[in-house]
N, C-alpha and C positions, 0 to 999 in steps of 0.2 A: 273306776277299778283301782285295786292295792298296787298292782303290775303292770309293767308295760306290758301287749301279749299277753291278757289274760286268758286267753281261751288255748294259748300253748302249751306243751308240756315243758317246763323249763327248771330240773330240779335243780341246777347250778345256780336259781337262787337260794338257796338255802346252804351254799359250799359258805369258810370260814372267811374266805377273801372278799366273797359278794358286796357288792355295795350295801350298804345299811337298808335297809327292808321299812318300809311304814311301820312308826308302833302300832302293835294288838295287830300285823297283819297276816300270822297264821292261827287262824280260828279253826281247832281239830273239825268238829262238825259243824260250824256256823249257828246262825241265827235266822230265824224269818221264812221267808216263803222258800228261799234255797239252801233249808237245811239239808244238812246232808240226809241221802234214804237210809242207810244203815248205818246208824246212828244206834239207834234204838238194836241192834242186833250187837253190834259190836258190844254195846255194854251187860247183854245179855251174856253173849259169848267171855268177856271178861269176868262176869260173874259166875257163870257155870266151874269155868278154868281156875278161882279163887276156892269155890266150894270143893273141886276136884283135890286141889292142894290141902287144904284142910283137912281132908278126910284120910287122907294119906301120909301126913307130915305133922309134927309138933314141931314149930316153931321155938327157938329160946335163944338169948342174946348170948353172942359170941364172949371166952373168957376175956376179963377182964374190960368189958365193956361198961362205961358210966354212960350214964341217958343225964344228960340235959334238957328237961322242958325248957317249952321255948310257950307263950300264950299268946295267941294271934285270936285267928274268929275261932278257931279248935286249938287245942293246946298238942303240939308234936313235938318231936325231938328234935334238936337246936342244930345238928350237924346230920352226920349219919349215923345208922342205928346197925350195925352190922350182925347180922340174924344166921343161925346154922339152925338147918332142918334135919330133926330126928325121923325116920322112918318107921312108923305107927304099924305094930306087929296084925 
């Protein structure tokens, strides 16, 4: 197990003072025979909740905003990208 009491509810591991945590030892939905079940939903529901926004918001970067690519395995923006949503008539 990642945790002492892995079968307890103990979110006071995750406070800023906690003792340092296994690396890689919070896996949002897992791997293997004990993935998480809604897994597969959550990223539906995240999807649906992006398309919703889309369809109702234009997107465009804040004034005076520079973008820094940054190239990893996808090429992103180096810092943050600070975004204001128009409201699509």
């Amino acid at each position: 197990a990642l945790w002492p009491k892995p079968d307890h509810f103990l979110p006071e591991r995750f406070l800023p003072d906690a003792p340092p945590r296994p690396r890689h030892a919070f896996i949002p939905f897992s791997l293997g025979p004990r993935v998480c079940t809604g897994a597969h939903f959550a990223m539906a529901e995240a999807t649906i909740c992006l398309a919703t926004l889309a369809q109702r918001f234009a997107p465009r970067l804040a004034p005076g905003t520079q973008v820094f690519p940054v190239c990893r395995l996808t090429l992103r923006p180096g810092e943050r990208l600070p975004m204001l949503l128009d409201r699509v008539a």
